[in-house]
Backbone as a chain_set.jsonl record, in Angstrom:
{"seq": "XXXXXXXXXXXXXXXXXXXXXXXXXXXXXXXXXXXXXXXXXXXXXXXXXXXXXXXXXXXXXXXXXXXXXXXXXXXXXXXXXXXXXXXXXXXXXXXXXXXXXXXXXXXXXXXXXXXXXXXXXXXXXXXXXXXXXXXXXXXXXXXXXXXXXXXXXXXXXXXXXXXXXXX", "coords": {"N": [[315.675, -62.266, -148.206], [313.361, -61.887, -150.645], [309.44, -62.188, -150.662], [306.976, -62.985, -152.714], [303.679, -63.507, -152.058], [300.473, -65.007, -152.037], [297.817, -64.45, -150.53], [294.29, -66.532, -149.547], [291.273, -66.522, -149.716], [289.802, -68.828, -147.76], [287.495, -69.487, -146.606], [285.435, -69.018, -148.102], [284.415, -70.755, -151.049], [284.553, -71.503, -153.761], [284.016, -71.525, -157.628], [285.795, -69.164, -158.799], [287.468, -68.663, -156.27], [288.752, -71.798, -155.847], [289.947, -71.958, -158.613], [291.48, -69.881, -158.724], [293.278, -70.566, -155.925], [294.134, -73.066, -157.259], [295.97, -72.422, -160.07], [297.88, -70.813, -158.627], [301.281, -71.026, -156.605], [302.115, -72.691, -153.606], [300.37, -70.877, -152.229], [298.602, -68.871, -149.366], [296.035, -69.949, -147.464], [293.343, -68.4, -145.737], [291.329, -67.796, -142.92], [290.344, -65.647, -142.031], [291.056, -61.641, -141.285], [292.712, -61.666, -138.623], [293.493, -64.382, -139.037], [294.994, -64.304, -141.399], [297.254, -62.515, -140.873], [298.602, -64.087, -138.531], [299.295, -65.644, -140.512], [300.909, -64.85, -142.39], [302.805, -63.702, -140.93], [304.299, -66.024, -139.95], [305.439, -66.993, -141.844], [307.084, -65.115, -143.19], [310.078, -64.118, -141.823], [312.081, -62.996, -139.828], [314.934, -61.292, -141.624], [313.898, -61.591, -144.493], [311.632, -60.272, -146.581], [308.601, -59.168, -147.706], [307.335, -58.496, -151.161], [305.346, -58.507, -152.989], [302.145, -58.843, -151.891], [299.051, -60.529, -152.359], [295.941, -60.581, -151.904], [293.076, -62.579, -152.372], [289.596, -62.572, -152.485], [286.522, -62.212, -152.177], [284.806, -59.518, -152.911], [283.544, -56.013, -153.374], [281.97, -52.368, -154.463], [282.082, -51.321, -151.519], [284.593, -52.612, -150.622], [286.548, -55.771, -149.802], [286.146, -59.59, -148.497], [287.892, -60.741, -146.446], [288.742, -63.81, -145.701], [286.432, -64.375, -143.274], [286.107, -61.984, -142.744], [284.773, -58.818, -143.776], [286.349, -55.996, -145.198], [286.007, -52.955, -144.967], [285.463, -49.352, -145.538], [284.457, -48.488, -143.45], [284.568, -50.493, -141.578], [287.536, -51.135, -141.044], [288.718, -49.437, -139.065], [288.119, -50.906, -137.444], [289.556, -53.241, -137.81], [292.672, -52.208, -137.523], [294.634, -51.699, -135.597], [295.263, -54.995, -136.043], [296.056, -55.44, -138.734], [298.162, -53.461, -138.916], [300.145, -54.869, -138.011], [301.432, -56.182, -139.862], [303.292, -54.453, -140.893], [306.109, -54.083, -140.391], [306.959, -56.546, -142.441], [306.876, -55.729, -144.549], [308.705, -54.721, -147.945], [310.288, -52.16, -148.804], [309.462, -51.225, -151.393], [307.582, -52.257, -151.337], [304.104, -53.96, -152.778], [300.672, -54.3, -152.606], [298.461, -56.843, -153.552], [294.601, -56.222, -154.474], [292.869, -58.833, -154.601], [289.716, -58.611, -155.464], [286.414, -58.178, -156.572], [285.297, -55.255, -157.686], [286.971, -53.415, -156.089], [288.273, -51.06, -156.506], [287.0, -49.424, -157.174], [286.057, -47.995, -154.945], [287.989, -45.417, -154.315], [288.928, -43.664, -151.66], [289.164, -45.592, -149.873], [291.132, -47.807, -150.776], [293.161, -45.943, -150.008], [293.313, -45.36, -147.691], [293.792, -48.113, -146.891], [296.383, -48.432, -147.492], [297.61, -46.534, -146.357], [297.399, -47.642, -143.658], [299.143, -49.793, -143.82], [301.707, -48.007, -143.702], [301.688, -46.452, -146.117], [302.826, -48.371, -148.424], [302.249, -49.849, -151.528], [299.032, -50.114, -152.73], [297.216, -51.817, -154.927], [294.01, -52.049, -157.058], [291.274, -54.126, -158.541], [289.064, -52.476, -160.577], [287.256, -53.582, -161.647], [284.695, -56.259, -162.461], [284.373, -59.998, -161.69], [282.765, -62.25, -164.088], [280.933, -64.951, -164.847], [283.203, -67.713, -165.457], [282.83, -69.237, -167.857], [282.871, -71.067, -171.291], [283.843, -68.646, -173.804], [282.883, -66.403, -172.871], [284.766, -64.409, -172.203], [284.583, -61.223, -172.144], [286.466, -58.667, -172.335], [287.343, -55.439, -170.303], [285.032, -55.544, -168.483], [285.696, -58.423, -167.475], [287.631, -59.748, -164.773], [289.111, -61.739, -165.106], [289.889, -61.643, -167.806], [291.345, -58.927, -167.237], [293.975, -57.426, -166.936], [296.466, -57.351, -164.782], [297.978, -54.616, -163.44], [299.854, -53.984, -161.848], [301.568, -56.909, -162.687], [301.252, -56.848, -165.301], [299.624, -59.35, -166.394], [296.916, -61.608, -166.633], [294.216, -63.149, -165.444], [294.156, -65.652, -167.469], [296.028, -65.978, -168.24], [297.948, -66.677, -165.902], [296.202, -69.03, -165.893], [297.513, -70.271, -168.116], [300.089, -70.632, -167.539], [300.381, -72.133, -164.978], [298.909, -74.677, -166.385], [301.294, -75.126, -168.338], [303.125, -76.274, -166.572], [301.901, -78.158, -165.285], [301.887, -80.344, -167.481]], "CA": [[314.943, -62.849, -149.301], [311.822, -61.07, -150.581], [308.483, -63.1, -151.175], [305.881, -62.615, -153.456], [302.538, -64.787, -151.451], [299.152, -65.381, -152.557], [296.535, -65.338, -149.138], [293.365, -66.697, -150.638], [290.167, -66.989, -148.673], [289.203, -70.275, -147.827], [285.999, -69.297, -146.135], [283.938, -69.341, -149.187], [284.825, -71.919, -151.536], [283.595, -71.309, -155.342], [284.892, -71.864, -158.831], [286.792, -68.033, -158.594], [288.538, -69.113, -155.242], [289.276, -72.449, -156.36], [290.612, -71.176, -159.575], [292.652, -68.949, -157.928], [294.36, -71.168, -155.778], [294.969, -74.11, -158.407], [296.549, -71.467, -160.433], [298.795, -70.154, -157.708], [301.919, -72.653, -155.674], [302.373, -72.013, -152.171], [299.127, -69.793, -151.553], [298.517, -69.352, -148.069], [294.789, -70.248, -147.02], [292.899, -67.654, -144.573], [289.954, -67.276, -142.718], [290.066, -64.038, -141.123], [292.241, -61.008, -140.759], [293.857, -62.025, -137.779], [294.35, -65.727, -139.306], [295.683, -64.023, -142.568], [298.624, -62.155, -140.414], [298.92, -64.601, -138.157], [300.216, -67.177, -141.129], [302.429, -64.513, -143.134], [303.703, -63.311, -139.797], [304.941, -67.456, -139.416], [306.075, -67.307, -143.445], [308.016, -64.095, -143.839], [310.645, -64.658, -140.64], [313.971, -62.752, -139.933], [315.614, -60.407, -142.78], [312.748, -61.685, -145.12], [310.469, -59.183, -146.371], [307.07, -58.885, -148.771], [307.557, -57.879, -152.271], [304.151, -58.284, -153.613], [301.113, -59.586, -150.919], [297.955, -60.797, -153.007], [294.869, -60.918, -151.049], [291.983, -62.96, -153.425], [288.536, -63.043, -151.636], [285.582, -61.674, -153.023], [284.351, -57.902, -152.926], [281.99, -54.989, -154.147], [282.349, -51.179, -154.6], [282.126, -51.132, -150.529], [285.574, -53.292, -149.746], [286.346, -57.079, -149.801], [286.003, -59.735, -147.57], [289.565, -60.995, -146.049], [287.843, -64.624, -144.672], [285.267, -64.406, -142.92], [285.806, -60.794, -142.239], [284.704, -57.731, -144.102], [287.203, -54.707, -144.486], [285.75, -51.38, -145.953], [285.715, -47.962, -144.657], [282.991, -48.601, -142.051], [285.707, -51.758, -141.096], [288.691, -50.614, -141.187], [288.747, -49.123, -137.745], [288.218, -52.346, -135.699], [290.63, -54.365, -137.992], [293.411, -51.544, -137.729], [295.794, -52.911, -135.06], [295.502, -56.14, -136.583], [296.541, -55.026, -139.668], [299.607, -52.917, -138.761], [301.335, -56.29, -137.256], [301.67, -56.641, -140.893], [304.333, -53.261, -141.465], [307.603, -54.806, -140.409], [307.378, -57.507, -143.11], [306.698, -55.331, -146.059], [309.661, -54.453, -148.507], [311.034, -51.045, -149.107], [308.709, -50.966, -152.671], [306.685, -53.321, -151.85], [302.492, -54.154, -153.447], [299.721, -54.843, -152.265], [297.234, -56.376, -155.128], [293.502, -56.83, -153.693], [292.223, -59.314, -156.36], [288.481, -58.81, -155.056], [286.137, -57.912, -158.001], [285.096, -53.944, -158.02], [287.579, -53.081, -154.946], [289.247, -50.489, -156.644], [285.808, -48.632, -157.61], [286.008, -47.159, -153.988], [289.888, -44.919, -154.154], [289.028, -43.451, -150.4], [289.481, -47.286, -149.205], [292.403, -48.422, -151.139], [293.802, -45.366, -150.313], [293.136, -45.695, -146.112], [294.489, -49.604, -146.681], [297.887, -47.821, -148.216], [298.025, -45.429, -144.846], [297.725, -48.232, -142.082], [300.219, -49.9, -144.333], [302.534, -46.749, -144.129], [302.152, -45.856, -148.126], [302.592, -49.206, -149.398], [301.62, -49.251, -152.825], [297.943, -50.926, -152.89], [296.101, -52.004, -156.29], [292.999, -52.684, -156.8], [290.433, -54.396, -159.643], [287.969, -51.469, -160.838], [285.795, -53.978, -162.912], [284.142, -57.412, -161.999], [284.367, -61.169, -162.458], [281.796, -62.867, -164.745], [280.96, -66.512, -164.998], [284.09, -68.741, -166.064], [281.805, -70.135, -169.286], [283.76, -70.541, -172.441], [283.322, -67.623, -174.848], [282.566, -64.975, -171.583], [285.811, -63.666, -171.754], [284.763, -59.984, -172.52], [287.184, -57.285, -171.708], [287.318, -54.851, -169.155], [283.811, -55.933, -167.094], [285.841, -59.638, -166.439], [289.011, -60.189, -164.37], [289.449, -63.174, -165.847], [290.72, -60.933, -168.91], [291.658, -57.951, -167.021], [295.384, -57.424, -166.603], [296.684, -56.536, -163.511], [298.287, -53.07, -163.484], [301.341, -54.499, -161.645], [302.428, -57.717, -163.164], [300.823, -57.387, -166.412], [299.228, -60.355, -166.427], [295.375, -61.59, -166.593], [293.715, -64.942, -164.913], [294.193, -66.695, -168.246], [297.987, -66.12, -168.079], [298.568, -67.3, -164.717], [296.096, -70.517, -165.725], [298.515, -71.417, -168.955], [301.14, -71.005, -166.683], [300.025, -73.555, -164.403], [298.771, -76.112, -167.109], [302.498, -75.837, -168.674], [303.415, -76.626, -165.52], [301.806, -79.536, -164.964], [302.143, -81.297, -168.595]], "C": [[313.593, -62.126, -149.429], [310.654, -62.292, -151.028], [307.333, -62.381, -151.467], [304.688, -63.943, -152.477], [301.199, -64.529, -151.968], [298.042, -65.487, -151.106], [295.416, -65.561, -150.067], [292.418, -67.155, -150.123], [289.039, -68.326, -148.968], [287.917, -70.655, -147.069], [285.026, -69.586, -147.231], [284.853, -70.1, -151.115], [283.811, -71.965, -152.586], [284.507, -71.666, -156.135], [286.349, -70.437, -158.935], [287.623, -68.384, -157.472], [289.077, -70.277, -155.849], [290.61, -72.477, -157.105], [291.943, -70.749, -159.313], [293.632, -69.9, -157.366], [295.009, -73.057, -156.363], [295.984, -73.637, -159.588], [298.076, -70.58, -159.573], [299.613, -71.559, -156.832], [301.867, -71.891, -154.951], [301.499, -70.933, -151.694], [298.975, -69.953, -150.274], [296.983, -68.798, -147.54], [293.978, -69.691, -146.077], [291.639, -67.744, -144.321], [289.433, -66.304, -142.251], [291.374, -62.922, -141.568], [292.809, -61.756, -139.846], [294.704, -63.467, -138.101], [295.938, -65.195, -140.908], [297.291, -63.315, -141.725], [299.235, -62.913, -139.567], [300.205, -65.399, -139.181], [300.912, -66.119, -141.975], [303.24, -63.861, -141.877], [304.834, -64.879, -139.576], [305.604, -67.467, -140.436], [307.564, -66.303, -143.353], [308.586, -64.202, -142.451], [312.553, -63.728, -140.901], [314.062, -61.467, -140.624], [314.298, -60.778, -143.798], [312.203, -60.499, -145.06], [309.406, -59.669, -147.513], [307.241, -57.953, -149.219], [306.053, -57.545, -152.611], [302.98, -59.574, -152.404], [299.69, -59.704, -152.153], [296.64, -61.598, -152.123], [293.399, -61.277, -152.391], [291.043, -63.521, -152.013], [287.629, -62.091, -152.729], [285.217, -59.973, -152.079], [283.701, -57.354, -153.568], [283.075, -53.306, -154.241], [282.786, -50.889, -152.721], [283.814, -51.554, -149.935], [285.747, -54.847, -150.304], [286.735, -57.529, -148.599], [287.517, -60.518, -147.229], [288.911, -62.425, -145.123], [286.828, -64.385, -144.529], [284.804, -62.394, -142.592], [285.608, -59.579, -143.487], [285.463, -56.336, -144.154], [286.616, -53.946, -145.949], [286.19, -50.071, -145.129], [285.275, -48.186, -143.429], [283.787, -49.569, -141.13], [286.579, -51.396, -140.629], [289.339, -50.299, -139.811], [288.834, -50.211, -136.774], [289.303, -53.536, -136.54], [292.079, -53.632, -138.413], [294.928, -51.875, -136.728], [295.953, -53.686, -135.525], [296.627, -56.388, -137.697], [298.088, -54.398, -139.91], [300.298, -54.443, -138.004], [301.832, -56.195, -138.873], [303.233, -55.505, -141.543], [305.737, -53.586, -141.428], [307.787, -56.002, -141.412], [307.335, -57.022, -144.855], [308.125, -54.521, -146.439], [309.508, -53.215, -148.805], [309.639, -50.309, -150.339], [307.639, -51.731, -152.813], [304.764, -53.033, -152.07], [301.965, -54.943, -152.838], [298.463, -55.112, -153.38], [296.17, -57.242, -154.148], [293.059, -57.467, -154.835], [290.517, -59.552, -155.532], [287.42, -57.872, -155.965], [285.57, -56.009, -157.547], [285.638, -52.635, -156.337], [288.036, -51.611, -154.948], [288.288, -48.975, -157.067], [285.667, -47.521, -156.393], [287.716, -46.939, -153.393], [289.82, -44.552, -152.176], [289.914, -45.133, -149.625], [290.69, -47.769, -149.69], [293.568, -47.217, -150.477], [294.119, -45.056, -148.206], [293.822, -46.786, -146.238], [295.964, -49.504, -146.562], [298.263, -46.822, -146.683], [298.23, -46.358, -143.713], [298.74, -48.589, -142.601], [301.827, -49.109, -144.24], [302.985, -46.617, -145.481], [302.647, -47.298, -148.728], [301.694, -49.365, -150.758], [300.346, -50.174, -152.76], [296.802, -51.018, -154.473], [295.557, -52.944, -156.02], [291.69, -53.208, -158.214], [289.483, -53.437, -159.318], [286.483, -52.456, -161.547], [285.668, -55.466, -161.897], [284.23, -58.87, -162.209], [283.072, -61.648, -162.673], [282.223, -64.393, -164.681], [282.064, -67.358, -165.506], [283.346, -69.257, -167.244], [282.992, -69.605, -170.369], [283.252, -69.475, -173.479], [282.911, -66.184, -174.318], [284.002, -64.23, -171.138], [285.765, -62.043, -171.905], [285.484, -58.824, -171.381], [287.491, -56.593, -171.128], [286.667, -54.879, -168.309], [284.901, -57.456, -166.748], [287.476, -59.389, -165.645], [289.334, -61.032, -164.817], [290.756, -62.612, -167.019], [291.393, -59.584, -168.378], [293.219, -58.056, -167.165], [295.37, -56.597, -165.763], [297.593, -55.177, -163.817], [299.87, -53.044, -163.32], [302.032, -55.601, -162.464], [302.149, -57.937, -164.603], [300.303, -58.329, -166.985], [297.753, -60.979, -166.44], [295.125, -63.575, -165.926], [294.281, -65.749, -165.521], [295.627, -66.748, -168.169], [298.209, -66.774, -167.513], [298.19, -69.234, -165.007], [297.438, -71.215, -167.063], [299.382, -71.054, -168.289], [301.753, -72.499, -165.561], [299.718, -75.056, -164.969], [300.183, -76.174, -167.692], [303.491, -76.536, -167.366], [303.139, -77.882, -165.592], [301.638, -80.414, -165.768], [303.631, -81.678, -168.41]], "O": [[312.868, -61.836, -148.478], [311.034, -63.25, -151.702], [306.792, -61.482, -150.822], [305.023, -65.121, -152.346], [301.099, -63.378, -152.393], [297.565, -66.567, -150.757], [295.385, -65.014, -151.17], [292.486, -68.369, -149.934], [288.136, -68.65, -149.74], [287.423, -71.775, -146.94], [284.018, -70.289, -147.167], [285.681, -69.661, -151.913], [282.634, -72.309, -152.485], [285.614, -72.065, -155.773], [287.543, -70.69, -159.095], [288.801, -68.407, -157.826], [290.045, -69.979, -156.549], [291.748, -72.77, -156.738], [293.072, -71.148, -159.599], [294.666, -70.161, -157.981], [295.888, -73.827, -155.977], [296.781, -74.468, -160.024], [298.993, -69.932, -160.078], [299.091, -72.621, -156.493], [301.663, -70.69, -155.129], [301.875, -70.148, -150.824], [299.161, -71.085, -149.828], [296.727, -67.624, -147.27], [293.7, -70.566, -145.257], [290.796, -67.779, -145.217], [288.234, -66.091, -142.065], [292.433, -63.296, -142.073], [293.522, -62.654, -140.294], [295.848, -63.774, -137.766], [297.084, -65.551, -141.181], [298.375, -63.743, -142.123], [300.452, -62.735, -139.529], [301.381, -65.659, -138.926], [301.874, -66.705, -142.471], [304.415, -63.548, -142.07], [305.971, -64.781, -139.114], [306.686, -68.017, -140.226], [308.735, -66.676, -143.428], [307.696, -64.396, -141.623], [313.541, -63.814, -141.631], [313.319, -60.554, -140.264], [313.526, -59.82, -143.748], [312.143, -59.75, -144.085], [309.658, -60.704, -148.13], [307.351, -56.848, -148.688], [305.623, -56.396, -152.503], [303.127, -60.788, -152.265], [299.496, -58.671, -152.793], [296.484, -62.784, -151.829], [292.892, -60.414, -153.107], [291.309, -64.276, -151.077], [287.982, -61.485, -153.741], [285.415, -59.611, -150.919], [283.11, -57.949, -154.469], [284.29, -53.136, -154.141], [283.818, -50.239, -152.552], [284.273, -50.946, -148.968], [285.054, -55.141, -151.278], [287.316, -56.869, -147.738], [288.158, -60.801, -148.241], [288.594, -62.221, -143.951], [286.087, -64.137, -145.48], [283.746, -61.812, -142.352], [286.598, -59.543, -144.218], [285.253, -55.54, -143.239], [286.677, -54.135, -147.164], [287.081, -49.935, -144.29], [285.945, -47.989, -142.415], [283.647, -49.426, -139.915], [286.456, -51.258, -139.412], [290.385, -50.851, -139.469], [289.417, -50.343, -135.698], [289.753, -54.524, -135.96], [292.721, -54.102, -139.352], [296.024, -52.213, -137.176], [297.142, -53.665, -135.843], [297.62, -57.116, -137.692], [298.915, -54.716, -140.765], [301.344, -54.248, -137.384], [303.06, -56.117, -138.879], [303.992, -55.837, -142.453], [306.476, -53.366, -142.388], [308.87, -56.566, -141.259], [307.609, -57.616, -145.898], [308.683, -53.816, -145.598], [308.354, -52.992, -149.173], [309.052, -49.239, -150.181], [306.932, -51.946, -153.797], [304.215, -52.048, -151.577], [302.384, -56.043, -152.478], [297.744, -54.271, -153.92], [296.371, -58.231, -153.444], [292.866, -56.889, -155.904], [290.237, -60.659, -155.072], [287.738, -56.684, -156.004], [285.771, -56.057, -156.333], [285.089, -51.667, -155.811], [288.198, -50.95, -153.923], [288.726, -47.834, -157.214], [285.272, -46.381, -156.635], [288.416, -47.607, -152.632], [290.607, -45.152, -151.444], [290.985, -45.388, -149.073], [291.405, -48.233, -148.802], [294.756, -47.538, -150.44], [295.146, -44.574, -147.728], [294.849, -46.642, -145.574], [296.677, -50.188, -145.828], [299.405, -46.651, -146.256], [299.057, -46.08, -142.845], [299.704, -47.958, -142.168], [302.872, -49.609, -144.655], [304.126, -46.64, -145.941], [302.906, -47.122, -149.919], [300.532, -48.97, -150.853], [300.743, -51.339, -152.726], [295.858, -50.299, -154.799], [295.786, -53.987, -155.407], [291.29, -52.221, -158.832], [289.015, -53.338, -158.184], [285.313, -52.171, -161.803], [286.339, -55.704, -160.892], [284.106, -59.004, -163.427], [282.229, -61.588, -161.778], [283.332, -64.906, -164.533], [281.516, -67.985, -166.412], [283.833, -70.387, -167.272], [283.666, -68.578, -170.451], [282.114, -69.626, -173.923], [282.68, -65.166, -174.971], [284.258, -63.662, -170.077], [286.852, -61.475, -171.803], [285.215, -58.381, -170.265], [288.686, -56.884, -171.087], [287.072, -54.447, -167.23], [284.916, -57.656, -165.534], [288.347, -58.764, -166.25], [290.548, -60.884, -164.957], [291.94, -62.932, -167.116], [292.104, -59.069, -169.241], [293.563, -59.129, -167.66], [294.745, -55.54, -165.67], [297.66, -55.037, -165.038], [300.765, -52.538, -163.998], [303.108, -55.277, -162.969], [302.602, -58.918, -165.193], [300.417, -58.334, -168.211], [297.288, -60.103, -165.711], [295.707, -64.655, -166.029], [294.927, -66.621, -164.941], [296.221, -67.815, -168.014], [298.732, -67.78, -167.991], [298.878, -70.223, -164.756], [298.063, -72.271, -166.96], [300.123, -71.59, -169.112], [302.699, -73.274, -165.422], [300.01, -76.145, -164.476], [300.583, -77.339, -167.662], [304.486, -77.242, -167.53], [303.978, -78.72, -165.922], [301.244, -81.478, -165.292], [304.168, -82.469, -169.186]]}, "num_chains": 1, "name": "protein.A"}
C-alpha cells in the first residue's frame, strides 16, 4: 500500500500550522527530527511504502525547521543518520514536498535533502506566506495561492476540500 502523510510541526502553534493541519486528515504531529521518523517509521510498516511525505513547519532562504529542530546546510550533518532511517520506506517515485515558506530559494539544500534521501524527488516553496486576511491572496509572494508543483493544488484548494467535507 503506498501512503501519501502530512508531518506537521506541532512545536510552534500559529494560524499557518493550525491551518494546515485542519485542512489535512490523518497528519502526523512532530516535534523533532527524530520524533518525525520515529512516528512514520510506526505508520508506514511491512510492504507499505511513501508516495508523497509533506513536511509543513516554518522556514527561510536558510532551511526549515522540522519541530523543534532546524535543518539547513550548516544542519544537515548532525541530523544525517537520523534522516536516512527514513530510505527503506520511500516508494520507487516517491516526493518529498517541504511546505516551509522560501525553502526552495536555497537549490544546494533541497538538493543535499534529495542525496541523503538517495534521489528522492524533493520540492520546495520558492516564495512566502503572508497574513491569512481576506483580500491578501496575492499571487506568487503567498502560499496560500501558490500551487504546488506536484499536486497542482494551492492552500485554498485543500481548505474547500475540507469545508465540503465537513458540510
Amino acid at each position: 500500500m503506498l501512503h501519501d502523510i502530512t508531518v506537521l510541526d506541532a512545536s510552534q502553534s500559529d494560524a499557518v500550522t493550525w491551518l494546515s493541519g485542519a485542512t489535512t486528515l490523518g497528519e502526523v504531529d512532530i516535534h523533532s527530527v527524530k520524533d518525525m521518523v520515529n512516528k512514520l517509521l510506526a505508520r508506514v510498516k511491512g510492504q507499505d511504502r511513501l508516495r508523497t511525505l509533506t513536511i509543513v513547519g516554518h522556514g527561510g532562504r536558510w532551511g526549515m525547521y522540522v519541530g523543534k529542530d532546524g535543518l539547513s546546510l550548516d544542519t544537515l550533518r548532525s541530523h544525517d543518520r537520523e534522516l536516512r532511517r527514513l530510505n527503506s520506506l520511500f516508494a520507487p517515485s516517491a516526493t518529498v514536498e517541504l511546505g516551509g515558506c522560501f525553502v526552495g530559494r536555497d537549490p544546494e539544500f533541497v538538493r543535499r535533502l534529495s542525496a541523503i534521501w538517495y534521489g528522492v524527488t524533493v520540492k520546495a516553496y520558492s516564495a512566502g506566506q503572508r497574513p491569512l486576511i481576506p483580500g491578501n491572496e496575492g499571487g506568487e509572494r503567498s502560499c496560500v495561492r501558490m500551487r504546488c508543483a506536484y499536486s497542482g493544488r494551492t492552500f485554498v484548494d485543500k481548505m474547500d476540500e475540507f469545508l465540503n467535507l465537513v458540510q
